[in-house]
C-alpha positions in Angstrom: -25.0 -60.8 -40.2 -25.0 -57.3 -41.7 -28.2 -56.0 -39.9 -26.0 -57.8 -36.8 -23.3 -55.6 -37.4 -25.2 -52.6 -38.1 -26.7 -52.8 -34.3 -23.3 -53.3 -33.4 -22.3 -50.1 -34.5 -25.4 -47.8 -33.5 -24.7 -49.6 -30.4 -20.7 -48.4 -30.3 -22.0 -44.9 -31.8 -24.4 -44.0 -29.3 -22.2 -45.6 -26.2 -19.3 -42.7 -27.2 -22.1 -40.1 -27.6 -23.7 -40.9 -24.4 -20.2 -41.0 -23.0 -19.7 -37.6 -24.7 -22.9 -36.0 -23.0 -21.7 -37.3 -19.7 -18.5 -35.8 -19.6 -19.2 -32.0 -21.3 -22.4 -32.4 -18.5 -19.5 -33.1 -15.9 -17.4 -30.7 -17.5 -20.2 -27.8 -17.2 -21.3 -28.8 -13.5 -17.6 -28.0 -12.2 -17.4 -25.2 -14.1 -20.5 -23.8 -12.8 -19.5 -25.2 -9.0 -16.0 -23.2 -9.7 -18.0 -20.4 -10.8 -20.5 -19.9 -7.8 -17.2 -20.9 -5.8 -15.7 -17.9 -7.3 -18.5 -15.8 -7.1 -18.9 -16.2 -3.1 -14.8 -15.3 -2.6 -15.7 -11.8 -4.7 -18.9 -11.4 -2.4 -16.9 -12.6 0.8 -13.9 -10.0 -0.6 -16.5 -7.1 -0.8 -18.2 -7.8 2.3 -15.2 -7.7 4.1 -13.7 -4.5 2.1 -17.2 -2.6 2.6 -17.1 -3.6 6.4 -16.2 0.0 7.1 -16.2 1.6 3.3 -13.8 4.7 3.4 -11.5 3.8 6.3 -10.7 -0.4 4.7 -10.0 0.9 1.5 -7.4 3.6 2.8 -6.4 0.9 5.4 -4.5 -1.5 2.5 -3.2 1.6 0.7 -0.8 3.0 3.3 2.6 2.2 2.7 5.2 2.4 5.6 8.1 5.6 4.5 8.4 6.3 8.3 12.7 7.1 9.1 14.5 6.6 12.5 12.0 6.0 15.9 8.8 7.2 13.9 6.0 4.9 12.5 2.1 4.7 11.2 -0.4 2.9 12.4 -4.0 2.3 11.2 -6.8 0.8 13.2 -9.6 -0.4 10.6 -12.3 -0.4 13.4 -11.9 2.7 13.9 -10.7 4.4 10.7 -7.6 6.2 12.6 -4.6 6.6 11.6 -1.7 7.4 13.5 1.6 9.4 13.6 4.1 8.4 15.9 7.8 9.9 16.6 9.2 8.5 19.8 12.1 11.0 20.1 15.9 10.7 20.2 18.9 11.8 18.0 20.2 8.8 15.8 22.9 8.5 13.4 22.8 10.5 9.8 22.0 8.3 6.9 18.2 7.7 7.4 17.5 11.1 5.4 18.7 12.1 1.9 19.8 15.6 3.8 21.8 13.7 6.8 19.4 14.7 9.1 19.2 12.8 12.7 16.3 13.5 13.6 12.7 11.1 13.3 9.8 11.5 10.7 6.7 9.8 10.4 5.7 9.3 6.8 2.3 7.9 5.3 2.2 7.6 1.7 -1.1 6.9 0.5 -1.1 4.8 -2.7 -3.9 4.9 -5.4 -3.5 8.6 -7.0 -1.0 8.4 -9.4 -1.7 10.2 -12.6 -4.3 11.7 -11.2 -4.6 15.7 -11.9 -4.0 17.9 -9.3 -6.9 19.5 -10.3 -9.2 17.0 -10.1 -7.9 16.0 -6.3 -9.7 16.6 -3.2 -9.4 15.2 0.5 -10.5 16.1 4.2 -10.2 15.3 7.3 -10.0 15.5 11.1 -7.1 15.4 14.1 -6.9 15.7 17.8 -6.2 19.0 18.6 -4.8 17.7 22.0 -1.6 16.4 20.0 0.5 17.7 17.1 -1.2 18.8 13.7 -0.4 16.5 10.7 0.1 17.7 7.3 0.5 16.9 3.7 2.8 17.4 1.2 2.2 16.1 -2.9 4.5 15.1 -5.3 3.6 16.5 -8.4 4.9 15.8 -12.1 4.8 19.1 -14.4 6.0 18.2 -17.8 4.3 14.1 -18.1 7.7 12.3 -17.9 6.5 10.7 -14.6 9.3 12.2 -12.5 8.4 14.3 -9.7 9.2 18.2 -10.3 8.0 19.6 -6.9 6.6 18.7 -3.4 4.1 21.1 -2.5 2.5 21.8 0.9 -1.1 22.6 1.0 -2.2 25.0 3.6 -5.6 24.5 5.0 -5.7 22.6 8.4 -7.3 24.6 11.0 -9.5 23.7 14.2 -9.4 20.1 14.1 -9.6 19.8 10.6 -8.3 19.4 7.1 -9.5 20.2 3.7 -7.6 21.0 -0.1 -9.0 21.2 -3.4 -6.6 20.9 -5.8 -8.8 23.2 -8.0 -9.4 25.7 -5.9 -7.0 26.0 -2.5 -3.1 27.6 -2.1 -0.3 25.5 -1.3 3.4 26.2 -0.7 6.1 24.8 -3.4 9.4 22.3 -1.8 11.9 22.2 -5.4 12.2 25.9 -6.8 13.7 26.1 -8.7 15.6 22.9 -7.6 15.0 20.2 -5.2 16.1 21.4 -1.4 14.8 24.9 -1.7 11.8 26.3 -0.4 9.7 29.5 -1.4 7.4 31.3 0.9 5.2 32.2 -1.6 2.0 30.7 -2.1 0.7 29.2 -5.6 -2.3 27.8 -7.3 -3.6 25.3 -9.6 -3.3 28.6 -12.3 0.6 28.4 -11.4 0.9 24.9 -11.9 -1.9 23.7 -14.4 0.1 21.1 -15.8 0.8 19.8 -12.5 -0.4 16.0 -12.3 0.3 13.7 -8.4 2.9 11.1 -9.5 4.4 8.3 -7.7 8.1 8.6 -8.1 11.6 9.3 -6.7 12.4 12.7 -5.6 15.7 14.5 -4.4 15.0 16.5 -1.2 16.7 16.3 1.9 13.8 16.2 4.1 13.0 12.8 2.4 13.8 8.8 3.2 17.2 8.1 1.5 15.5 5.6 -0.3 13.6 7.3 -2.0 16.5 8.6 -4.0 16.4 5.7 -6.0 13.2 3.8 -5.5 9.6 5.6 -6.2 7.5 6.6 -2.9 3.7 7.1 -3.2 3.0 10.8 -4.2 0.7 11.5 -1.6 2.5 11.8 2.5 0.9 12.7 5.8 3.7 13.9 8.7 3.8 15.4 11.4 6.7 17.5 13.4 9.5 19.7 12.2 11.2 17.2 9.5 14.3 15.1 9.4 15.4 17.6 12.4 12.3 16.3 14.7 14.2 14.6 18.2 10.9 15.4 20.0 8.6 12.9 21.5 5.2 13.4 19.2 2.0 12.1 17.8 -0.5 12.9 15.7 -4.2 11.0 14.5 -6.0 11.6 11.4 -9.9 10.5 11.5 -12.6 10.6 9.1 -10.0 10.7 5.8 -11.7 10.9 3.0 -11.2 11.9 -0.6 -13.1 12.5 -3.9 -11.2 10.0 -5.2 -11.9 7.2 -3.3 
């Protein structure tokens, strides 16, 4: 009876431990399935986000600040983006300032933080349509608010470059928000100066953006919140040492 009840219980023993073996196996075969299943959404995700490199990446980045009858566009397949102001006077309150008139704004997400020093981007535009600039919102003293917009000043012949390190630029905000100085500055005048995403006071700016942060980094076109012209503008080619 006891050598009965001794098989009984290797019997019971090894029936839970075969049990156990059965379900970790299970266990580990699902977790490899999710794993592999995991694996081909990350390839599937880069595959689609290297499709066309540069122009995808920027494509998700661009955020919308456009006020009145002015927008962006960006075509991925062909890595354009686009400025549009479709004219017209409208009623004050779209602009900090109380301007009327229409402003396409791009703010390009990604660089906040980043030195200006460190920053560099490029690239090309119809010369058939209006010529799009920049402007950079740049942080001076590390509390993450925006000091100055400045306006960089190399597009010329169908194209656009600025070095950060290297290039001039014009200053929006000296010494306060909603003035503007003709003179023309350097990274050696500003070597502090960092691109932050943030809110800033200038009239020429969505009223929004008063109170709520806007991507450091704009492309516009046209003469500001005063703009009642039909315009529009394309940027090709955009691309940044950053990327």
């Amino acid at each position: 009876m006891q050598k009965k009840y001794w098989n009984h219980y290797w019997f019971l023993v090894s029936f839970i431990i075969s049990l156990n073996l059965i379900s970790c196996g299970k266990l580990n075969i699902n977790t490899e399935e999710e794993m592999v299943k995991s694996k081909d959404r990350s390839d599937s995700l880069a595959q689609t986000n290297n499709t066309n490199n540069t122009e995808v990446a920027f494509e998700y980045l661009f955020d919308d600040e456009s006020v009145n009858n002015s927008s962006i566009s960006f075509d991925d397949a062909s890595g354009v983006l686009s400025l549009t102001c479709s004219g017209g006077v409208n009623a004050s309150g779209g602009f900090q300032g109380g301007g009327t008139g229409n402003k396409p704004i791009a703010a390009l997400d990604g660089f906040n933080g980043v030195d200006l020093g460190d920053f560099s981007i490029s690239w090309d535009y119809d010369q058939g349509q209006d010529i799009p600039w920049m402007n950079i919102l740049i942080d001076n003293d590390d509390d993450g608010i925006a000091d100055n917009i400045i306006v960089p000043l190399s597009a010329s012949g169908g194209s656009f470059s600025f070095s950060g390190a290297s290039d001039s630029f014009k200053v929006v905000c000296v010494p306060t928000c909603g003035t503007w100085s003709s003179n023309q500055y350097d990274i050696d005048d500003y070597p502090n100066a960092t691109i932050v995403d943030s809110t800033i006071s200038d009239g020429g700016m969505p009223a929004g953006s008063l109170s709520t942060s806007i991507n450091g980094v704009l492309f516009s076109m046209g003469g500001g919140s005063s703009e009642t012209s039909v315009l529009s503008a394309e940027i090709s080619n955009l691309e940044s040492n950053l990327d």
